[in-house]
N, C-alpha and C positions, 0 to 999 in steps of 0.2 A: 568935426572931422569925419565921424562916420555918416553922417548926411553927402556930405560930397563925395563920398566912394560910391555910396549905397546909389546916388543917381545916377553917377555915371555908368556905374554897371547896369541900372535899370535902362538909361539910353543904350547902351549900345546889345541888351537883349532885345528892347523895343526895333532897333535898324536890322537886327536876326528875322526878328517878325516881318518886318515889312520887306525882306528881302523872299522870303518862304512867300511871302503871299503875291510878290511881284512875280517867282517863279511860274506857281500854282497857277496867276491869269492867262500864260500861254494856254495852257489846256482847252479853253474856252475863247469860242470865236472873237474876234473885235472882244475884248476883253482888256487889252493894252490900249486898242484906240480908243478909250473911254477917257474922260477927264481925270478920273482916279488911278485909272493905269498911268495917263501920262503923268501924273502927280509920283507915281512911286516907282515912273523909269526916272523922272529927275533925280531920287535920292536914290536909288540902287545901281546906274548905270555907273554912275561915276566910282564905286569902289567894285562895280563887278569886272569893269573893263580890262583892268591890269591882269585880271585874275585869266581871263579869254586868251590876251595873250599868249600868256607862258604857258596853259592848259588845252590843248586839242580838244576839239571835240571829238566822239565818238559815231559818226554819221551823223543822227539827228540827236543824239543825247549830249547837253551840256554840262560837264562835270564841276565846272569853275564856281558854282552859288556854294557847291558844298564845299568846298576849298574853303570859300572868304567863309562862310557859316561855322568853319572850323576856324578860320584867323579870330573872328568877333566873339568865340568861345573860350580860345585864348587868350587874349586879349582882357575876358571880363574874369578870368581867374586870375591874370596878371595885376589888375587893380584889386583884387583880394590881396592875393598875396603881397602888394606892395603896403597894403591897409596897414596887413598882420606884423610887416617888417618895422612901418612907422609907431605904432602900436605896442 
């Protein structure tokens, strides 16, 4: 039982990662239009997008990665605490 917490929490620190690091490629030119940028707009666009929505941006600062970077935080202490409750 704690193998299947312990990974899911590992997956959804590992979609944290790759969300921070999807971030981080803006910074640097053509950096997204790489095949490895387009590899982790596939997997980050899709749960950053909701986040856009309901979050404005701030001219050129986008506040919504650290939004969801706080959902997937919570989220990975939620599967603790559900461990500790099944436990």
């Amino acid at each position: 039982m704690n193998l299947v917490f312990s990974v899911v929490a590992s997956l959804l620190q590992v979609y944290s990662y790759a969300i921070i690091i999807y971030i981080l490629m803006s910074w640097f030119p053509n950096a997204r239009e790489s095949r490895f940028g387009q590899i982790l707009a596939s997997v980050a666009e899709p749960f950053l997008e909701p986040f856009r929505r309901i979050i404005p941006s701030l001219g050129m600062i986008d506040l919504s990665p650290i939004a969801a970077i706080l959902v997937l935080n919570l989220a990975q202490g939620g599967v603790w605490a559900l461990y500790r409750m099944i436990v």
